[in-house]
DRENDO-1510 file (C-alpha; in Angstrom, 1 decimal, always signed):
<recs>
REC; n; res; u; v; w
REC; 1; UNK; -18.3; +27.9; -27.7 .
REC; 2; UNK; -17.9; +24.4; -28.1 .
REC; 3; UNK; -20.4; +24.3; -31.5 .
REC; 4; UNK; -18.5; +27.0; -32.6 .
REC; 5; UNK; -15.5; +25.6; -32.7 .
REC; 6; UNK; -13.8; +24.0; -36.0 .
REC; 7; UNK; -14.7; +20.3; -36.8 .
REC; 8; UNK; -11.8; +18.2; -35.3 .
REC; 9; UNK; -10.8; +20.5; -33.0 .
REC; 10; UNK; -14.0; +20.4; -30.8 .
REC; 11; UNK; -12.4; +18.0; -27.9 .
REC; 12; UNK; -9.5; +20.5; -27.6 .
REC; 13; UNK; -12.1; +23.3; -26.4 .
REC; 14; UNK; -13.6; +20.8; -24.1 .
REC; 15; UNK; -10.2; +19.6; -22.8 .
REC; 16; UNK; -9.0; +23.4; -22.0 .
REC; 17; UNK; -12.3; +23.8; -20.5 .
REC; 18; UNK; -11.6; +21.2; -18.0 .
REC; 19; UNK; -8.4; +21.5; -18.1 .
REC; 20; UNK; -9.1; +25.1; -16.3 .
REC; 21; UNK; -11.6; +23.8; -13.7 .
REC; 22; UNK; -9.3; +21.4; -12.5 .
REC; 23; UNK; -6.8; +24.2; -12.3 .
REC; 24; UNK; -9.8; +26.4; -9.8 .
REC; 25; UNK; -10.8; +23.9; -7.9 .
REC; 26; UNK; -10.0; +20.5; -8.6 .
REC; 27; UNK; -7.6; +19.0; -5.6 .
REC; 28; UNK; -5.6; +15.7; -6.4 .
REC; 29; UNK; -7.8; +12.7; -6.8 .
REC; 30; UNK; -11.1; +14.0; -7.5 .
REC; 31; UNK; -13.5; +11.8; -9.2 .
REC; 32; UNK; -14.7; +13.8; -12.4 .
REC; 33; UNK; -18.8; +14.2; -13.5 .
REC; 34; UNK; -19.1; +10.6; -15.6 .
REC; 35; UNK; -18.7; +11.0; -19.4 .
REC; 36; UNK; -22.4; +11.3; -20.1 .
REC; 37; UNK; -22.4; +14.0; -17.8 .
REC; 38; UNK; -19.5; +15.6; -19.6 .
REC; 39; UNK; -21.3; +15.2; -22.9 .
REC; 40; UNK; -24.5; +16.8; -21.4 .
REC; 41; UNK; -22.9; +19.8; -20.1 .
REC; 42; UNK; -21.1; +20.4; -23.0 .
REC; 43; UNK; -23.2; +19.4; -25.8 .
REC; 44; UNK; -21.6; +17.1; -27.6 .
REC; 45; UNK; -20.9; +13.5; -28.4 .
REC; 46; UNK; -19.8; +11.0; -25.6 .
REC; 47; UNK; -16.5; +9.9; -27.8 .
REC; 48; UNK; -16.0; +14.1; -28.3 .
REC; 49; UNK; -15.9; +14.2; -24.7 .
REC; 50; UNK; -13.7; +10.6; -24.5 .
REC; 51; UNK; -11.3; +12.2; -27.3 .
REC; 52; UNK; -10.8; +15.5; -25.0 .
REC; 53; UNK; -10.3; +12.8; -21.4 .
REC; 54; UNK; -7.9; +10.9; -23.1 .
REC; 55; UNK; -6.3; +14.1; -24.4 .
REC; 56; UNK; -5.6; +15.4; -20.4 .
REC; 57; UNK; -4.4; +12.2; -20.1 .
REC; 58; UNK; -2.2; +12.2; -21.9 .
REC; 59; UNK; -0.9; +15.5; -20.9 .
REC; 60; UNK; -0.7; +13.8; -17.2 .
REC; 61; UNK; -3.4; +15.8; -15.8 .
REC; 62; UNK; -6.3; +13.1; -15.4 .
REC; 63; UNK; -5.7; +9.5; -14.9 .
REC; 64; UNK; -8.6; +6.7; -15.6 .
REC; 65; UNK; -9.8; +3.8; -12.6 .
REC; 66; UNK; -11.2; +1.0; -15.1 .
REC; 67; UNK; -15.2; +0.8; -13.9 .
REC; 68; UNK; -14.7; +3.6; -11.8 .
REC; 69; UNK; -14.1; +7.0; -14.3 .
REC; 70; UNK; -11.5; +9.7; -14.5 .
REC; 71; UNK; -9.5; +11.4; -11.6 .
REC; 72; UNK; -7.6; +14.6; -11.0 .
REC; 73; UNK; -4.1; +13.5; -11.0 .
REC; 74; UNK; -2.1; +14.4; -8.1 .
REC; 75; UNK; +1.4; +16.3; -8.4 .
REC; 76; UNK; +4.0; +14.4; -10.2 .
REC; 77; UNK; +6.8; +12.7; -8.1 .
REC; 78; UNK; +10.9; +14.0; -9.0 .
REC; 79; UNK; +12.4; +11.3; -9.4 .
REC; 80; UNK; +16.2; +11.7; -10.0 .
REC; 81; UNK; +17.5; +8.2; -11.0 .
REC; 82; UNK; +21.3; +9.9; -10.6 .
REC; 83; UNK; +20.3; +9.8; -6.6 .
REC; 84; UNK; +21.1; +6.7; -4.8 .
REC; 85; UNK; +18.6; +7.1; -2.0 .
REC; 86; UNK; +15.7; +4.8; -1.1 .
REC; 87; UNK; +12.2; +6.1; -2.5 .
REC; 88; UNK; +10.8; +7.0; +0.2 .
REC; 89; UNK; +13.1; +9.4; +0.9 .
REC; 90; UNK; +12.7; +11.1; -2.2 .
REC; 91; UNK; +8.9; +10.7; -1.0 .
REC; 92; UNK; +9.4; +12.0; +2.5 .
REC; 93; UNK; +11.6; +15.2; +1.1 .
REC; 94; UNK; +8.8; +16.3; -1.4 .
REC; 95; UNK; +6.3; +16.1; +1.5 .
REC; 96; UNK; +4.3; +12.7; -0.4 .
REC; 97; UNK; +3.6; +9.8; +1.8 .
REC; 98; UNK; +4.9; +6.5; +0.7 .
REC; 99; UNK; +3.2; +3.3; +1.0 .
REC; 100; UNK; +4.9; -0.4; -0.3 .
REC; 101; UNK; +2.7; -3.1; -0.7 .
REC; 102; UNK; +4.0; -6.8; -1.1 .
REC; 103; UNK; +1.4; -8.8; -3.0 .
REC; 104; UNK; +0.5; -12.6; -3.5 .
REC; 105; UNK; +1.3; -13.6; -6.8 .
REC; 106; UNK; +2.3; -17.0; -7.7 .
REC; 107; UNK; +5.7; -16.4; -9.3 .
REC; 108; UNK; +5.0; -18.8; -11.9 .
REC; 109; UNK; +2.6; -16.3; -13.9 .
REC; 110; UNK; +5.9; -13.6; -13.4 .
REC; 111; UNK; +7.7; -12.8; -16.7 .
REC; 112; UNK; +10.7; -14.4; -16.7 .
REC; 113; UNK; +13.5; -11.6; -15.9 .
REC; 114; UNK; +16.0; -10.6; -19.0 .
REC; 115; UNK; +19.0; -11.2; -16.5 .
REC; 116; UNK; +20.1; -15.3; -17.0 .
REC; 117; UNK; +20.1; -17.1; -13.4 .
REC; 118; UNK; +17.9; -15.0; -11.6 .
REC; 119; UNK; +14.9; -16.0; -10.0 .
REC; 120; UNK; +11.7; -13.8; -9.0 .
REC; 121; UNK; +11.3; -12.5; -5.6 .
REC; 122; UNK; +8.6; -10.3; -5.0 .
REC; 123; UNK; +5.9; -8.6; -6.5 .
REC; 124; UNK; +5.2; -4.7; -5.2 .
REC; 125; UNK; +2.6; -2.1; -5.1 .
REC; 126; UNK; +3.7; +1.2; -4.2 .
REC; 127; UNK; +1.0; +4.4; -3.6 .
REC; 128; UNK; +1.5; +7.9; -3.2 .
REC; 129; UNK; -0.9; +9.3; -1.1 .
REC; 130; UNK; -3.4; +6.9; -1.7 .
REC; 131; UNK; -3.4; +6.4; -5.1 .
REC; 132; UNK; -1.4; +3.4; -7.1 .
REC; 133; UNK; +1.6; +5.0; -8.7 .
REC; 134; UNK; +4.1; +1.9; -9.2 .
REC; 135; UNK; +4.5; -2.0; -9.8 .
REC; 136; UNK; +7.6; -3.2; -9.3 .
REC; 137; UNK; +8.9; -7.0; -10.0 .
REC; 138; UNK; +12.0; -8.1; -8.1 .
REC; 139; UNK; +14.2; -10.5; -9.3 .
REC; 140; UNK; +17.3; -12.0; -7.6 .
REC; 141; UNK; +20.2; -14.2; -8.8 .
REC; 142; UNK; +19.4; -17.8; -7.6 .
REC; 143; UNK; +22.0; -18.4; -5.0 .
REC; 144; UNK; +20.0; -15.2; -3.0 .
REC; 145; UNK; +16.9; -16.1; -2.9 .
REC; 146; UNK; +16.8; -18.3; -0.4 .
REC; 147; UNK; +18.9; -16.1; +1.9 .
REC; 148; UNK; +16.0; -13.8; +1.7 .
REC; 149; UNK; +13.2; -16.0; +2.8 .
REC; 150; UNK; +11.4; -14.0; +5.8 .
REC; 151; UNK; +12.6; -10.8; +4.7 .
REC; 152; UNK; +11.0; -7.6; +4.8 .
REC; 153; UNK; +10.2; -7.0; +1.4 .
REC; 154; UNK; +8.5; -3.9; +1.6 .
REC; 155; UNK; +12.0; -2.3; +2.4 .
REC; 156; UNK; +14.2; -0.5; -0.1 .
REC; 157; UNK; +16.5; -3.0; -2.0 .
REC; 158; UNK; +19.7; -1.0; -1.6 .
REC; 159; UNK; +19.2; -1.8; +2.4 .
REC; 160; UNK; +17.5; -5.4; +1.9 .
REC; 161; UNK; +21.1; -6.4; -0.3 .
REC; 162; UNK; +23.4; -4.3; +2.7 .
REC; 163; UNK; +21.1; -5.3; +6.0 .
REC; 164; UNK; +19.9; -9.0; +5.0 .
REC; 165; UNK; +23.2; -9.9; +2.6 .
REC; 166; UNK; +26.1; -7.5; +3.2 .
REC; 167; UNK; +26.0; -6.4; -0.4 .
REC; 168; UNK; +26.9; -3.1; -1.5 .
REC; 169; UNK; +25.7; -1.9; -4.7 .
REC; 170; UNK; +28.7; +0.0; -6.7 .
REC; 171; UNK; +26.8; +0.2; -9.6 .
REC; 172; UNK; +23.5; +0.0; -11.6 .
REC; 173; UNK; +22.1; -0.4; -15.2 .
REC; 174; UNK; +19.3; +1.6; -16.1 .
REC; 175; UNK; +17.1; +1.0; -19.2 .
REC; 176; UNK; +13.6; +3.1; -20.0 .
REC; 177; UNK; +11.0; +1.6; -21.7 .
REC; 178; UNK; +7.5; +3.5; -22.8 .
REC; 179; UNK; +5.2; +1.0; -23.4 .
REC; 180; UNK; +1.6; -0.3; -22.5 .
REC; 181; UNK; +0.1; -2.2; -19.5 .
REC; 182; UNK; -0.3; -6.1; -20.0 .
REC; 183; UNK; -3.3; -7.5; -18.6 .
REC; 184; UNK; -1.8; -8.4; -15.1 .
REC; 185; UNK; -0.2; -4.8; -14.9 .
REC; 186; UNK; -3.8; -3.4; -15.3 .
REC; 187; UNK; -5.4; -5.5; -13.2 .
REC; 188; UNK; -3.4; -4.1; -10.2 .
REC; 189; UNK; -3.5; -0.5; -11.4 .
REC; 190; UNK; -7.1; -0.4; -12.0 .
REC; 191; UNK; -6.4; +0.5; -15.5 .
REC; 192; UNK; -7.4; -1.1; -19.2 .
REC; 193; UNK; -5.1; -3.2; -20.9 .
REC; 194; UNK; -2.6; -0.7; -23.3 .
REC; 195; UNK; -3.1; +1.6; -20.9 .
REC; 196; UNK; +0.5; +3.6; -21.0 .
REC; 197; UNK; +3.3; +2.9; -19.0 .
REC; 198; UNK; +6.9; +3.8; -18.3 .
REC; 199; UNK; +9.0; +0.9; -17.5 .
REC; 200; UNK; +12.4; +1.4; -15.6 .
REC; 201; UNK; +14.8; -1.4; -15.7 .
REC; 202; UNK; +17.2; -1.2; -12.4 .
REC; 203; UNK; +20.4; -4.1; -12.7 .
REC; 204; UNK; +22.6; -3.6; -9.9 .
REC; 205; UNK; +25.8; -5.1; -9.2 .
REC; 206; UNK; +28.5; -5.0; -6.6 .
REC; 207; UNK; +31.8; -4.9; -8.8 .
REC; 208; UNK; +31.3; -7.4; -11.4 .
REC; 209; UNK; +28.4; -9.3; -9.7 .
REC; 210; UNK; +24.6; -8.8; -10.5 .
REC; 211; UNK; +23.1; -8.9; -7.1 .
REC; 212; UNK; +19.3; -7.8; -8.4 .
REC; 213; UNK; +16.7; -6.4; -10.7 .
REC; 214; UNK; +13.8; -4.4; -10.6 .
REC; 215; UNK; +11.9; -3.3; -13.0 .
REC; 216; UNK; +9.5; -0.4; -11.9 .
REC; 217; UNK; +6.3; +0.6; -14.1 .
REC; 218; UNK; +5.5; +4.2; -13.8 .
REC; 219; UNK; +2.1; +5.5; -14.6 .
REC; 220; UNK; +3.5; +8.1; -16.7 .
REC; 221; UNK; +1.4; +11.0; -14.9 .
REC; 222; UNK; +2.2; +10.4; -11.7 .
REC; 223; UNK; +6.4; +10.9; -12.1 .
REC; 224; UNK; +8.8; +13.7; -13.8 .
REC; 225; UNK; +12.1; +11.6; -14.1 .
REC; 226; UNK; +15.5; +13.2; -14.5 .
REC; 227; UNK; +19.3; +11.8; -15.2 .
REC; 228; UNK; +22.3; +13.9; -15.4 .
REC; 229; UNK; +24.9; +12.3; -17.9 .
REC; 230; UNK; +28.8; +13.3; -18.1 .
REC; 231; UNK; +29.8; +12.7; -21.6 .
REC; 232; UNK; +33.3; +11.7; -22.5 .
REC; 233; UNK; +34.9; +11.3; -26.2 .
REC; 234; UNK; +35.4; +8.1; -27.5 .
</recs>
């Protein structure tokens, strides 16, 4: 089937071939045969077989561990960015379990935030059952920071601005970027350098005031993210 097939177009038989086994019998984060296997089974070329991974990839089915292969890729999240409710609620209600990790990264290394006077917080991992879905970077004006020391970090920032400040957010900024993982990012996803990424850009305010930033970075596979928008004349 596969030799048969036209030249070019030899990966996208392979891909729909395993494309319909994980559709049988492949449950969420099941390590795939290794590429050489792939190649063996198949008959083919090791970059035919990397062509028709990177493929699935791309189509959010598969997702790659650096030195450790390619996994089934679990359901994608909903993520409504109209919804102003903590993520792991949106978690909780679609039946996915949640997990926030703060890590320790010497905020010097951080990016500097696009926001003037702001300072960086915290650095987050976030899983979804079990496997690494999001890196967040939180950033604070300055005159916060220090309000904050002590804090749990791992909670949502809507209630770490209204339990730990008395801040309510009114409103929020939200800027997508697709782009590819920098070195750092990788490192903590388990990923290669370049390796895709949607980046989410969250500036809140209360009024007039910026009280924080966070910028999220998806893997792309893992969330299906919506926005309703009214549109008025100008």
């Amino acid at each position: 089937m596969v030799k048969d097939a036209p030249e070019g177009a030899q990966y996208l038989v392979i891909a729909d071939a395993i494309a319909a086994q994980i559709a049988a019998d492949g449950p969420p984060s099941t390590r795939l045969p290794s590429e050489r296997a792939l190649a063996e089974r198949f008959g083919c070329q090791r970059p035919t077989i990397r062509e028709a991974l990177q493929y699935l990839e791309g189509r959010g089915l598969i997702y790659r561990k650096d030195r450790s292969g390619w996994y089934v890729s679990p359901p994608r999240l909903d993520y409504d960015l109209n919804l102003a409710v903590p993520l792991a609620e949106i978690a909780r209600l679609q039946d996915r379990e949640l997990v926030t990790e703060v890590l320790e990264e010497n905020p010097a290394l951080q990016p500097p935030c696009r926001e003037p006077a702001t300072r960086f917080l915290a650095l987050r991992r976030r899983s979804l059952d079990g496997q690494t879905v999001l890196i967040e970077r939180l950033y604070m004006p300055n005159e916060y920071g220090q309000e904050l020391a002590g804090a749990d970090l791992t909670m949502s920032m809507s209630d770490l601005l209204r339990d730990e400040l008395g801040v309510q957010i009114t409103y929020e900024r939200l800027t997508l970027n697709p782009t590819g993982m920098d070195p750092g990012l990788a490192r903590l996803f388990s990923a290669t350098a370049g390796t895709p990424v949607l980046e989410i850009e969250r500036v809140r305010f209360s009024g007039d005031r910026l009280v924080s930033v966070d910028v999220e970075y998806w893997r792309p596979a893992a969330v299906r993210v919506t926005m309703n928008t009214h549109w008025e004349r100008v």
